[in-house]
C-alpha positions as CSV (number, residue, x, y, z in Angstrom):
1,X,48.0,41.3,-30.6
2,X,46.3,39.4,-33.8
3,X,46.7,35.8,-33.4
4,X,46.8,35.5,-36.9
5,X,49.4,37.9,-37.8
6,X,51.8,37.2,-35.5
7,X,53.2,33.9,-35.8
8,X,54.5,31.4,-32.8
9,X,58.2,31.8,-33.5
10,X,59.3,34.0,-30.6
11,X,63.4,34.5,-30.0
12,X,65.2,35.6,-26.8
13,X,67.6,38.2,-26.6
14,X,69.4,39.8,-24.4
15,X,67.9,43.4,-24.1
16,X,63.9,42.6,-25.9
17,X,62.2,39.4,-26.4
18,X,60.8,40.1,-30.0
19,X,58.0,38.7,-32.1
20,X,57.4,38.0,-36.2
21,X,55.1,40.0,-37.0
22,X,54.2,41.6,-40.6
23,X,54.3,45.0,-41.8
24,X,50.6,45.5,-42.1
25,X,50.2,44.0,-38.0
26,X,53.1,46.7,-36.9
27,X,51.3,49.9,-38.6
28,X,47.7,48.8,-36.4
29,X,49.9,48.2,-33.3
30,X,51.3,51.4,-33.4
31,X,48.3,53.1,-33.9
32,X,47.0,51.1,-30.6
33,X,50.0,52.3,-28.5
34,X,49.1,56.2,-30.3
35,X,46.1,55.6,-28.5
36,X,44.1,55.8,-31.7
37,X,40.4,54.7,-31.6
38,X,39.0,55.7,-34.8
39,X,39.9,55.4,-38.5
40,X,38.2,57.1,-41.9
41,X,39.2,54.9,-44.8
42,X,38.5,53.7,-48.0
43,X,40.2,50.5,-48.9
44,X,42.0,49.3,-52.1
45,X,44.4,46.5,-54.1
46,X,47.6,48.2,-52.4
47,X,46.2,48.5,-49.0
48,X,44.5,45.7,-48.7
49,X,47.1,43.6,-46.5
50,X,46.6,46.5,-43.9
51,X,43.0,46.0,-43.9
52,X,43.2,42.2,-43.9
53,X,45.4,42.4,-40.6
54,X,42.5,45.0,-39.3
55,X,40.2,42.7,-39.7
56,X,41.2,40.9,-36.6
57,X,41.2,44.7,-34.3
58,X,38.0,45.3,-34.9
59,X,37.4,45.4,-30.8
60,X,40.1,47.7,-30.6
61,X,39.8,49.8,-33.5
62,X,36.8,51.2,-35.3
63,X,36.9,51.7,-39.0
64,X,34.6,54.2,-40.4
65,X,34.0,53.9,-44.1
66,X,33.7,56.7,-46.2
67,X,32.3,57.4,-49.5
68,X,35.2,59.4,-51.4
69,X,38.8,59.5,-49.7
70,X,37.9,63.0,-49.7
71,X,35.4,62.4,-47.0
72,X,37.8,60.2,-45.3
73,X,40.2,63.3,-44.4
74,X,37.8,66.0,-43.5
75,X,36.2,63.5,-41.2
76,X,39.6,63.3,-39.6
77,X,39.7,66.7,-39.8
78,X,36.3,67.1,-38.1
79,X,37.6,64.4,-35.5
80,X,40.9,66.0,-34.7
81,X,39.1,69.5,-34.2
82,X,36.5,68.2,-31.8
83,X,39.0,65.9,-30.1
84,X,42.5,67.3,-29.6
85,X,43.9,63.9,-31.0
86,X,45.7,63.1,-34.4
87,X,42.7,62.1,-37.4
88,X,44.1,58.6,-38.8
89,X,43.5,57.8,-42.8
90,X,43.4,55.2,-44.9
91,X,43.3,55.2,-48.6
92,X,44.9,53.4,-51.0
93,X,47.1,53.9,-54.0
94,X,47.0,55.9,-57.0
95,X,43.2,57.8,-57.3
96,X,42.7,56.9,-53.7
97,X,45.7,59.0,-52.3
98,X,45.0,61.7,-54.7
99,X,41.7,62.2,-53.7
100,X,43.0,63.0,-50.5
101,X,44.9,66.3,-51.7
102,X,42.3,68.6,-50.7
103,X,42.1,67.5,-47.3
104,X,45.9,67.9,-47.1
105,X,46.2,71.0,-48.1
106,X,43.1,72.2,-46.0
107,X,44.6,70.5,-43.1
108,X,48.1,72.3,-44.1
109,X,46.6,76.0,-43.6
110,X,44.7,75.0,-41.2
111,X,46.8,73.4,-38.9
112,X,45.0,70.2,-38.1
113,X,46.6,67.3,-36.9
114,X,46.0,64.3,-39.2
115,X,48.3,61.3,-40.5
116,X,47.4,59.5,-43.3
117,X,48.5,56.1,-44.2
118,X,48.8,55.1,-48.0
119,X,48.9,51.9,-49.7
120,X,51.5,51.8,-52.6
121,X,52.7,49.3,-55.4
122,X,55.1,46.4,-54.8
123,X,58.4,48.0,-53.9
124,X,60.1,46.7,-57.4
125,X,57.3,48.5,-59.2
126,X,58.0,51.6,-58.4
127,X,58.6,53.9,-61.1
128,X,57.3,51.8,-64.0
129,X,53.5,53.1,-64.2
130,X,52.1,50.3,-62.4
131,X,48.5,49.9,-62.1
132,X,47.7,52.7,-60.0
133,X,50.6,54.1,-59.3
134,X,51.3,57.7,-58.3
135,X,54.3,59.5,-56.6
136,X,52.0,60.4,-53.8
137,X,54.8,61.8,-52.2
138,X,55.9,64.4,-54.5
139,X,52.2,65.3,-55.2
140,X,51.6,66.1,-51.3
141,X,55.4,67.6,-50.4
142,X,53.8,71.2,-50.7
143,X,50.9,70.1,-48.7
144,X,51.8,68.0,-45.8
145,X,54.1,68.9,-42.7
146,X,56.1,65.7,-43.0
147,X,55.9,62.9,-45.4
148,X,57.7,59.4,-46.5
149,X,57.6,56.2,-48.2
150,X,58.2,53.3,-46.6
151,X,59.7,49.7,-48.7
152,X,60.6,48.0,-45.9
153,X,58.5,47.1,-42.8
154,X,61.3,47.4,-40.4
155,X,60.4,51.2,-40.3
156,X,57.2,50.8,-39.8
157,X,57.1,51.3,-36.1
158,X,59.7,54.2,-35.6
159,X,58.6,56.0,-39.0
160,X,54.8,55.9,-37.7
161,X,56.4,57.1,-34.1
162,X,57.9,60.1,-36.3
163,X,54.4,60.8,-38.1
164,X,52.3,60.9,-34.7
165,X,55.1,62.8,-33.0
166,X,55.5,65.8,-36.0
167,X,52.0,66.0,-36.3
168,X,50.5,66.7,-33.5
169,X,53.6,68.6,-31.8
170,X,54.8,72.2,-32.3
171,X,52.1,73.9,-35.0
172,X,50.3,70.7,-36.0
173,X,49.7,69.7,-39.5
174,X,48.7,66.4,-41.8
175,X,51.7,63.7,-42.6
176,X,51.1,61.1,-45.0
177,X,53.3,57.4,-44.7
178,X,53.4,55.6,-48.1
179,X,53.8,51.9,-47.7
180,X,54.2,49.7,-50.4
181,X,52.7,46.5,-50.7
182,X,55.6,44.4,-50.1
183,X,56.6,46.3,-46.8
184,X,52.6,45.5,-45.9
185,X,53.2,41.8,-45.9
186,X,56.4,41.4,-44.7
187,X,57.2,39.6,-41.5
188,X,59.7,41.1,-39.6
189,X,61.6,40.8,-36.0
190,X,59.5,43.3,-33.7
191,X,60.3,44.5,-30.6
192,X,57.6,46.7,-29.5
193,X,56.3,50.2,-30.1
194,X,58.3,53.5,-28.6
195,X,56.8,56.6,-28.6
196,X,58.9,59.3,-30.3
197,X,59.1,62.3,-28.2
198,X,62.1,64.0,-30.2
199,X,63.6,64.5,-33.8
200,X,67.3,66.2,-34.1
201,X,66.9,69.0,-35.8
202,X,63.2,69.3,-35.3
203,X,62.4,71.8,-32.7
204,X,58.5,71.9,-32.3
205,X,58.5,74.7,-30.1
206,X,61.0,77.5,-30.2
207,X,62.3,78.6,-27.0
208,X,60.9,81.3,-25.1
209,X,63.1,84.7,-25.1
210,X,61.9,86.4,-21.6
211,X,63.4,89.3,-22.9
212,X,60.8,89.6,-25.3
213,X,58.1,88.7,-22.8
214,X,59.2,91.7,-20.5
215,X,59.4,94.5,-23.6
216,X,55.7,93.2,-24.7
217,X,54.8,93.4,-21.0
218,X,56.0,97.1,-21.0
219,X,54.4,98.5,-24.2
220,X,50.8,96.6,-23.4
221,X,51.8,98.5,-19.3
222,X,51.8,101.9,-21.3
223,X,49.3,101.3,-23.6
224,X,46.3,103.3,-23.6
225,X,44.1,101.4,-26.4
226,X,45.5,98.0,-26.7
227,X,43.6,95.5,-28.3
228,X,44.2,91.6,-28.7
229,X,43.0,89.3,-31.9
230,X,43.4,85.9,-31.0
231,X,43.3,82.6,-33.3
232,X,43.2,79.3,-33.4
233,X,46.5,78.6,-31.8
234,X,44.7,79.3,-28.5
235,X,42.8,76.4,-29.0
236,X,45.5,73.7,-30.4
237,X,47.8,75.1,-27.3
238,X,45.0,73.9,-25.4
239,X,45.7,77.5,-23.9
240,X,42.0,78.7,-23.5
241,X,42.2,79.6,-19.7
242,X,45.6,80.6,-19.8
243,X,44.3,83.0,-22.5
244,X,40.7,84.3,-20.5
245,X,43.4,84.8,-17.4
246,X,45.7,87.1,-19.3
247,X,42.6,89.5,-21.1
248,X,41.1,89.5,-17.9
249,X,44.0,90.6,-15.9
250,X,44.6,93.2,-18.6
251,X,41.2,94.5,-19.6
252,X,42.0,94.3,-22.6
253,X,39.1,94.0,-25.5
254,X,39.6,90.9,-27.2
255,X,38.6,90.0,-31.3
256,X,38.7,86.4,-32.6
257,X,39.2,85.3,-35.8
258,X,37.1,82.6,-37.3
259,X,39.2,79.8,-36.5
260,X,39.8,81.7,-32.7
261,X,35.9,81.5,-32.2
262,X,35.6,79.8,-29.5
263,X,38.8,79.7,-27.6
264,X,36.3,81.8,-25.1
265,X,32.3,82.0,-25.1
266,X,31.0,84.1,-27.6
267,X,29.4,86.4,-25.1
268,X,32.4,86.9,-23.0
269,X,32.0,90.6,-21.5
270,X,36.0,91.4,-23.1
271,X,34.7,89.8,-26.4
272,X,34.5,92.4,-28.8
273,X,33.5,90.3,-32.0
274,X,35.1,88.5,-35.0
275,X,37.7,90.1,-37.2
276,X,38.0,89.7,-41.3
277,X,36.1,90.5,-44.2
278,X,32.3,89.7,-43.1
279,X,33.7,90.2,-39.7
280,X,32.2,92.9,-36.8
281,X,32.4,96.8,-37.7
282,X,34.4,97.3,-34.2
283,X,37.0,95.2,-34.5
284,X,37.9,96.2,-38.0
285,X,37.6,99.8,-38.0
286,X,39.4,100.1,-34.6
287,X,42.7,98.1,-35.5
288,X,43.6,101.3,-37.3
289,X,43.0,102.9,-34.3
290,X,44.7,100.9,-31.4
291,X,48.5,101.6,-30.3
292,X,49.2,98.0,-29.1
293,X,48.1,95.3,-31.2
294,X,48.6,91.7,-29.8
295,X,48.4,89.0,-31.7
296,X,47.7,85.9,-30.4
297,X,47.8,82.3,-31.8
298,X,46.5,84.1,-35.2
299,X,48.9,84.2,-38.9
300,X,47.6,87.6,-40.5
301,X,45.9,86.1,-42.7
302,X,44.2,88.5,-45.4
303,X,41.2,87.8,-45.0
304,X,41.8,89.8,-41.6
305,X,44.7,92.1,-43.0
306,X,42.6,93.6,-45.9
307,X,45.5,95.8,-47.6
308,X,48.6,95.4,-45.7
309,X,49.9,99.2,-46.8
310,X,46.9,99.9,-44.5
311,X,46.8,97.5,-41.4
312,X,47.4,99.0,-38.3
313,X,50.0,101.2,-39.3
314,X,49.6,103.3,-36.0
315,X,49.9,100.6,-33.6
316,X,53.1,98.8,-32.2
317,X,52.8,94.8,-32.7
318,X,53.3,92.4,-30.4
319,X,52.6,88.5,-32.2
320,X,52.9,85.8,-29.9
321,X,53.1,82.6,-31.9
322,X,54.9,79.1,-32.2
323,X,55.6,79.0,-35.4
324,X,58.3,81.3,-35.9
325,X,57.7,81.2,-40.0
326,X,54.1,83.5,-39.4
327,X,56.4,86.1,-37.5
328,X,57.0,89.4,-40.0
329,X,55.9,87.1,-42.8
330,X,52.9,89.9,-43.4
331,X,53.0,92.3,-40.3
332,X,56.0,93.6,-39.0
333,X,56.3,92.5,-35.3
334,X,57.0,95.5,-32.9
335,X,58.1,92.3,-30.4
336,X,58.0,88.9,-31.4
337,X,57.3,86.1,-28.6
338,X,57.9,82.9,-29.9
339,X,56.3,80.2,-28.7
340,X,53.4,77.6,-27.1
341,X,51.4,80.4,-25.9
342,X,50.2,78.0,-23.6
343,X,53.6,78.7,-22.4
344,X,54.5,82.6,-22.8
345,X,50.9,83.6,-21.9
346,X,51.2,82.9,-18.0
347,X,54.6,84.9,-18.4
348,X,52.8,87.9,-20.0
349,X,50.0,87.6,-17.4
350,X,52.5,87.7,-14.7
351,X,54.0,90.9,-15.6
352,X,51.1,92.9,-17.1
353,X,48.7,95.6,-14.8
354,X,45.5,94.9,-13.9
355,X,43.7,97.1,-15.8
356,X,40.5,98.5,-17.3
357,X,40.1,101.1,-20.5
358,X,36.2,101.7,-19.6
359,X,36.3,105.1,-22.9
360,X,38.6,102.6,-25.2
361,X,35.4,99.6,-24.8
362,X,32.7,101.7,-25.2
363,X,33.9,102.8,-28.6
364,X,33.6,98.9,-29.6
365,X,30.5,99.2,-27.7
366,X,29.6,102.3,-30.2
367,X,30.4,100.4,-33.4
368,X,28.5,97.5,-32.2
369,X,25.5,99.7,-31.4
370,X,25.9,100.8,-35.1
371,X,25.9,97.5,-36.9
372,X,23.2,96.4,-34.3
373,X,20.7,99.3,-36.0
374,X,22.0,99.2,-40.0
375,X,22.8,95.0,-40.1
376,X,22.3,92.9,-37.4
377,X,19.0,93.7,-36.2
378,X,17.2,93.1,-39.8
379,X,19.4,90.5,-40.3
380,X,18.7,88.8,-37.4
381,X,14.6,89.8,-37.0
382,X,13.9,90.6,-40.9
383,X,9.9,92.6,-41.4
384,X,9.8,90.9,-45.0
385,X,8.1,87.8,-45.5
386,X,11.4,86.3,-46.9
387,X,13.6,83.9,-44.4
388,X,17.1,85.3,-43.4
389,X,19.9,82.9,-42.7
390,X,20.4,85.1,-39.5
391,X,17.6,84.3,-38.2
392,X,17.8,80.9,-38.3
393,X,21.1,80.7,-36.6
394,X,19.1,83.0,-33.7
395,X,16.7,80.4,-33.4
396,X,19.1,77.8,-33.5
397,X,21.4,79.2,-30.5
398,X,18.1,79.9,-28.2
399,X,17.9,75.6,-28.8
400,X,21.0,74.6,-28.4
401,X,22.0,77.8,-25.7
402,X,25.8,77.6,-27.4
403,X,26.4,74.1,-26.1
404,X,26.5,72.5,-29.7
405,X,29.3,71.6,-31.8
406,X,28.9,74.1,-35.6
407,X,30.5,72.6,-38.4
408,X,30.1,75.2,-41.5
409,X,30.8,74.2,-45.9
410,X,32.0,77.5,-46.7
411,X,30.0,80.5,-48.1
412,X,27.7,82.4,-47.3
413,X,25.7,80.3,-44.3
414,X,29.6,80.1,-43.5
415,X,29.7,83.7,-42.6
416,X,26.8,84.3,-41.3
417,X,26.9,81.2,-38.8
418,X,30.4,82.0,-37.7
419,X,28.9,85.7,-37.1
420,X,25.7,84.5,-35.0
421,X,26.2,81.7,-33.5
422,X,27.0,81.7,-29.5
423,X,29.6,78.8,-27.8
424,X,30.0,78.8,-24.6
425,X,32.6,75.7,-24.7
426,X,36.1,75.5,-27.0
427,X,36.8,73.2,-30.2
428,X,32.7,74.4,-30.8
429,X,33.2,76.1,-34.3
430,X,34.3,73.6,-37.5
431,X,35.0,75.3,-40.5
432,X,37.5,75.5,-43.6
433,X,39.0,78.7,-42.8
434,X,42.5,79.5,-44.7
435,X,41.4,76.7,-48.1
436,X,37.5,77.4,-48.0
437,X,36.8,74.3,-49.1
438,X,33.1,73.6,-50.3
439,X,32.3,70.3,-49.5
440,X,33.9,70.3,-46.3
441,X,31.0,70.4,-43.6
442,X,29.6,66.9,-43.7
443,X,32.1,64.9,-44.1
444,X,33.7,66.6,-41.2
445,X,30.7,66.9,-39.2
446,X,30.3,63.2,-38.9
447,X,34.2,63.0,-37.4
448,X,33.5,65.9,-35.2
449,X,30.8,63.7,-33.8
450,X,33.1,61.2,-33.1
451,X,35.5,63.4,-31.9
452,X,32.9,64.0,-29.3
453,X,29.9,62.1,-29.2
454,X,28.9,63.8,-25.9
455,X,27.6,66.8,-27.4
456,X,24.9,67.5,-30.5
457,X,27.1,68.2,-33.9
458,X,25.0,70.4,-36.3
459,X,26.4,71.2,-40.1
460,X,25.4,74.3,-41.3
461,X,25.6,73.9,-45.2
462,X,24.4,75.6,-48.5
463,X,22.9,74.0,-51.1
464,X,25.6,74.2,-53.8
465,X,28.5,73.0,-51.1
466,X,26.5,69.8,-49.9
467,X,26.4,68.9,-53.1
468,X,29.7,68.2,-53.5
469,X,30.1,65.4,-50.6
470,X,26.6,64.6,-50.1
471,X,27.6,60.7,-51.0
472,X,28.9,60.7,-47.2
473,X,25.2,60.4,-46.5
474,X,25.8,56.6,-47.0
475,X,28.6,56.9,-44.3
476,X,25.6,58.3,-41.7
477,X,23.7,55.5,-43.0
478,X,25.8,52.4,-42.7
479,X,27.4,54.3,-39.0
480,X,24.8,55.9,-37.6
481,X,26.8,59.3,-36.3
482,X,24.5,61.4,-34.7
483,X,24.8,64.7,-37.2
484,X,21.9,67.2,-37.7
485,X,22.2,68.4,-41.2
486,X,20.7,72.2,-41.5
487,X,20.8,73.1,-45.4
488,X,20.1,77.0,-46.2
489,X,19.3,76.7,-49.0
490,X,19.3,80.6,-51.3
491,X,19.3,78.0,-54.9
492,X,22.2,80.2,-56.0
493,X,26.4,79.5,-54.9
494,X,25.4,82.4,-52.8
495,X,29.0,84.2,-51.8
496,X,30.3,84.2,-55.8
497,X,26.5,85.8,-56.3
498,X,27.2,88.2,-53.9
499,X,30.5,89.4,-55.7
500,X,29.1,89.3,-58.7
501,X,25.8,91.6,-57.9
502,X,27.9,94.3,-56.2
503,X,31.1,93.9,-58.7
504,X,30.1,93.0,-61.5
505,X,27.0,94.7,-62.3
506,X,24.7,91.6,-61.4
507,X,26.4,89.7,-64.4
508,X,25.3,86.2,-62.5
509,X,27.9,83.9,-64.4
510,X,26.5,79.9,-64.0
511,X,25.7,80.8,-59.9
512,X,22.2,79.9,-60.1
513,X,22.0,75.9,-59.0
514,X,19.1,73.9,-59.8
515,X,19.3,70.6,-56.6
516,X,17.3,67.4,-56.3
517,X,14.8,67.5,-53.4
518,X,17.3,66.8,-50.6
519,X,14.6,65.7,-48.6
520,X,13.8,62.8,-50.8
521,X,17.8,62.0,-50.9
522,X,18.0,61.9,-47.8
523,X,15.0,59.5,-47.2
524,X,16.9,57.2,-50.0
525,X,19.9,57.1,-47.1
526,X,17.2,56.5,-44.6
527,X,17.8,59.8,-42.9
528,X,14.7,61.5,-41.9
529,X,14.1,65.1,-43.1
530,X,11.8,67.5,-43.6
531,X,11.8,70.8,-46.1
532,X,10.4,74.5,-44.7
533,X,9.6,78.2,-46.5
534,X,7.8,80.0,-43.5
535,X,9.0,81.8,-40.4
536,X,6.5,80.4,-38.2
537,X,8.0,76.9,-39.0
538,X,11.3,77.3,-38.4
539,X,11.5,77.3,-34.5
540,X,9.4,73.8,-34.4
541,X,11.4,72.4,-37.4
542,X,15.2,73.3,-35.6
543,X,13.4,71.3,-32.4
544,X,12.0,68.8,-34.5
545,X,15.7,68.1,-35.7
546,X,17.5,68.9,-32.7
547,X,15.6,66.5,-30.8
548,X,15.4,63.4,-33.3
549,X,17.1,60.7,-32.2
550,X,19.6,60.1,-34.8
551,X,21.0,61.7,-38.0
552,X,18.0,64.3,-39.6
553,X,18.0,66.8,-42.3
554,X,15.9,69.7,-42.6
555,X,16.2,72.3,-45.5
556,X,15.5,75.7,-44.9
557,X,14.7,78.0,-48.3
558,X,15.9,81.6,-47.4
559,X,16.1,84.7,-49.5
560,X,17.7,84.3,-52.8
561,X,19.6,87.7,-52.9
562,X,20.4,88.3,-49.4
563,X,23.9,89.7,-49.1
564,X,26.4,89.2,-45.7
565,X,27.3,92.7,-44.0
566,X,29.6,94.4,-43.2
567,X,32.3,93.6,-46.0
568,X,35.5,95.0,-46.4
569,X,35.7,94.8,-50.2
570,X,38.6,93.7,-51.4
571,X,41.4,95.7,-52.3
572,X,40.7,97.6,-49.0
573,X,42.0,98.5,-45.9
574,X,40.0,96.8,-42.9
575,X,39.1,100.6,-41.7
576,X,37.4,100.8,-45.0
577,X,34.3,98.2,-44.1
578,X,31.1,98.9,-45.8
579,X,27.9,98.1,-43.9
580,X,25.6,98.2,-46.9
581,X,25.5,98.2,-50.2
582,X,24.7,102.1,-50.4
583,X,28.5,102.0,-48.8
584,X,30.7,100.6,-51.6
C-alpha cells in the first residue's frame, strides 16, 4: 500500500485493525485485490486525485493512455474480450465521461464486461453547472448494467466490490462509479477490501428448471433435422468444450453467429457456417427448414432473424440462455432453459442420443457447394486484375493458420473477415456486433493485445472507419502494443455504398471518402507501413507485416464496387437470401 497515501495513524479494534487512507488510495486498492492489471484512461481536473494516488502503483498497475476516452473503453472492450477479465476506465468529468457513451452502449449489447470509474465535481457542486459538470449518471442509466455516484469515500470499497461483482457475473455488461472530487480526497477509516460475491435481489444466474432440460432433451431425441445457432454466450460462459461435447454427442450441425465465431474452430466438421444477413446460404435458408431449433448463448438478434413473421416458423424452439429477458422477447421459445449454459449444457448432453443425420448435413453441404461456385470461389480467387477483400483474408489465414487474434471496425472488411477468416482457438474474433460501431477496431485491438499478448492481434479496418479513432496511433506509439494494422481500403464507406447501388439506384449520397496517405501517418506515429495495389504483392506484404517486430500498417487498395454476398435484403425472411445481384 502507497506510503504516501496512507498515513501512520493506525487504530486497534476489536474485530479489524484499520488504516487512514483516502478515497482516491481505496478505489486503486480495490482494483489490486480485483486482480486488475491494466487500466485505459484519460485524466482530468476531477480525477486527478485518483491519478495522483496512482502515481505511486505504477509497479502494480499499468496505465495505458489513450487518445479520446472513446479509445479508452473499446480498449477495455478489446481487453475484456481477449482476456475473460473486467476492462477498467478512467475518464474524467463532464466531456470526458460523455465521450465514453459509445463504448457503453456497445459494451451494453454486447455484453462485455467493463467498469468505468468517473471523476466528478466537489460533492457541494452538484447541481449548479459547475465547470464540467454532467449527470453522467442519468446520461449512461439506458446504457450501463449498473451505475452510481459516490460523495463519500466510505463506499468506495464495497460500491467498487458491487461494480466488479455485477459486471462480470450473470450476462456481463459495463458499470460506471461516479466519484466526486471530495469523496477522492478524503481520508477515511479502512479496513480492507471484500470481494462481493452476492447482491439481494440480484440473481445473476437463474436457476436451472431440469424439467425443462428433459422436454428439450426429448424433442432434439425425436428430431429428425435439428439444427443448433450458437452465440456469444458460449464464450462468456467460458462453456466452449462443454458446447463441442454436447454437438458432438448429438450430430447435430452447428451455425454461429458473429459474435459465436469462435466458440469452436472455424473448420470444425459439425460447423456449418455463420448465420445473418451476409452470413452462409446453408445456415439461412435451412432454418426454415429444421424441426428443432436450438439456440444457444445467442438473443435473435435481427440481423439473424430477418422478418420475424418468417423465422423458423416450422420448427419447435428450444433457447438456452442466462438471461431470462432474451427468452420470447423475439422468438417464441418451444422450451426455455434458463441459465449458465456452462451449466445446463452437460445436463442436455447427458440426456441426448448419440446421433448422426448424414442426408440432413449434406444438404448444408449442398448449399455450401452452391455459394462455393456463384460467391465464394471468385470472391476468394478473383480472374480480374482488381484486389478482392476475400482474398486477402485467404492469404492472411494461410500466415497466421487461424492462431491470430481478428479485431474488425465494422463494414464491409467486417463481413467479409468474419466470413473468411479461420480460428482455431476461442475469444479469436473482435468485433462491434449488436452497435456497429465504426471506429471500434483499433482502439480495441490494442486492449485485445493486452488482453493477450501471447498471440499476434491483427485489425482489419476500412478506410472510412479508421478514420474515426486513428488518433490511438499515438497510444501504439508512446506503449508500444504489438498490433498489425491491415487497412482495405475500397475509398468509398463501402457497406452504405453497397445499399445505395442495389437500393437506391446507385444514388451514391457523400460515400465516396477522399483519406490522407495512411502510410505517411503512420510513419508521423513512428509506425512502419507500407501501401500495395497488386496481387502478386499481397502475400509478401501480409508476411512483411506479420513478421515485423512491433506495431506495422500496411494498406491494401481493393476493388471500389465490390459487393458482400449472399445478403438477405432487408425486409426479408432469412430463406429469402440472394447470392447475387441478378437475385434481388
Amino acid at each position: 500500500m502507497s506510503t504516501v497515501e496512507v498515513t501512520a495513524k493506525k487504530t486497534s479494534t476489536v474485530k479489524k485493525e484499520t488504516t487512514q487512507v483516502s478515497g482516491s488510495v481505496a478505489v486503486l486498492e480495490a482494483f489490486i485485490a480485483e486482480g486488475v492489471d491494466t487500466i485505459f484512461g484519460y485524466p482530468g481536473g476531477a480525477i486527478m486525485p485518483i491519478y495522483d494516488a496512482l502515481y505511486d502503483y505504477n509497479d502494480r498497475l499499468k496505465h495505458i493512455l489513450v487518445r479520446h476516452e472513446q479509445g479508452a473503453i473499446h480498449a477495455a472492450q478489446g481487453y475484456a474480450r481477449t482476456s475473460g477479465e473486467v476492462g477498467v476506465v478512467f475518464a474524467t468529468s463532464g466531456p470526458g465521461a460523455t465521450n465514453l457513451v459509445t463504448g457503453l452502449a456497445d459494451a451494453m449489447i454486447d455484453s462485455t464486461a467493463v467498469v468505468c470509474v468517473t471523476g466528478q465535481v466537489f460533492a457541494h457542486l452538484l447541481g449548479t453547472d459547475a465547470f464540467q459538470e454532467t449527470d453522467v449518471i442519468n446520461i449512461t442509466t439506458p446504457v450501463t448494467k449498473w451505475n452510481y455516484q459516490i460523495t463519500d469515500a466510505t463506499e468506495i470499497p464495497h460500491v467498487l466490490a458491487k461494480a466488479f461483482y455485477i459486471a462480470k457475473s450473470g450476462r456481463p455488461g459495463p458499470v460506471l462509479i461516479d466519484i466526486t472530487k471530495n469523496a477522492q480526497l478524503q481520508l477515511f477509516e479502512y479496513s480492507g477490501y471484500n470481494k462481493c460475491d452476492h447482491i439481494r435481489s440480484y440473481r445473476p444466474k437463474p436457476i436451472v428448471r431440469k424439467e425443462y432440460i428433459e422436454e428439450a432433451a426429448k424433442l432434439i431425441n425425436s428430431a429428425e433435422k435439428p439444427f443448433v445457432i450458437f452465440g456469444q454466450g458460449v464464450i462468456l460462459g467460458k462453456a466452449e468444450k462443454e458446447f463441442k461435447a454436447f454437438i458432438e454427442k448429438s450430430g447435430i450441425p452447428a451455425a454461429w453467429t458473429i459474435m459465436g465465431m469462435s466458440a469452436i474452430p472455424t473448420d470444425h466438421p459439425l460447423g456449418v457456417g455463420m448465420l445473418g444477413m451476409h452470413g452462409n446460404y446453408g445456415p439461412n435458408v435451412l432454418t426454415n427448414e429444421c424441426d428443432v431449433l436450438i439456440a444457444i448463448g445467442m438473443r435473435f438478434d435481427d440481423r439473424v432473424t430477418g422478418r420475424l413473421d418468417k423465422y423458423a416458423k416450422q420448427a419447435k424452439v428450444i433457447h438456452l440462455d442466462i438471461d431470462p429477458a432474451e427468452v420470447d422477447k423475439n422468438v417464441k421459445a418451444t422450451v426455455p432453459v434458463w441459465g449458465d449454459c456452462k451449466e445446463t449444457l452437460p445436463l442436455l448432453t447427458e440426456l441426448v442420443e448419440q446421433k448422426v443425420y448424414p442426408q440432413w448435413i449434406q444438404k448444408f453441404k449442398d448449399y455450401q457447394q452452391k455459394e462455393e461456385e456463384k460467391v465464394i470461389h471468385e470472391e476468394l480467387n478473383p480472374k480480374g486484375e482488381v484486389l478482392t477483400m476475400g482474398e486477402v483474408i485467404r492469404e492472411l489465414n494461410e500466415l497466421t493458420q487461424g492462431n491470430a487474434i481478428i479485431v474488425t471496425d465494422v463494414g464491409q472488411h467486417q463481413m467479409v473477415a468474419c466470413r473468411y477468416a479461420k480460428f482455431n482457438q476461442t475469444k479469436s474474433n473482435i468485433t462491434s456486433g449488436g452497435l456497429g460501431t465504426m471506429g471500434f477496431a483499433l482502439p480495441a485491438a490494442i486492449g485485445a493485445a493486452y488482453g493477450d499478448p501471447s498471440r499476434t492481434t491483427v485489425a482489419i479496418i476500412g478506410d472510412g472507419g479508421f478514420q474515426m479513432t486513428l488518433q490511438e496511433l499515438g497510444t501504439i506509439m508512446q506503449f508500444k502494443p504489438n498490433v498489425k494494422i491491415l487497412i482495405l481500403n475500397n475509398q468509398f464507406l463501402g457497406m452504405v455504398r453497397q445499399w445505395q447501388q442495389l437500393f437506391h439506384e446507385k444514388r451514391y449520397s457523400f460515400v465516396d471518402i477522399t483519406s490522407p496517405d495512411f502510410v505517411q501517418v503512420a510513419k508521423g506515429f513512428n509506425i512502419p507501413g507500407k501501401r500495395i495495389h497488386e496481387r502478386k504483392d499481397v502475400k509478401n506484404a501480409l508476411k512483411e507485416m506479420l513478421d515485423n517486430d512491433g506495431s506495422y500498417l500496411l494498406e491494401i487498395m481493393v476493388g471500389k464496387e465490390n459487393n458482400v454476398f449472399p445478403m438477405v435484403p432487408q425486409g426479408r425472411g432469412v430463406a429469402e437470401i440472394v447470392l447475387s445481384k441478378d437475385d434481388l
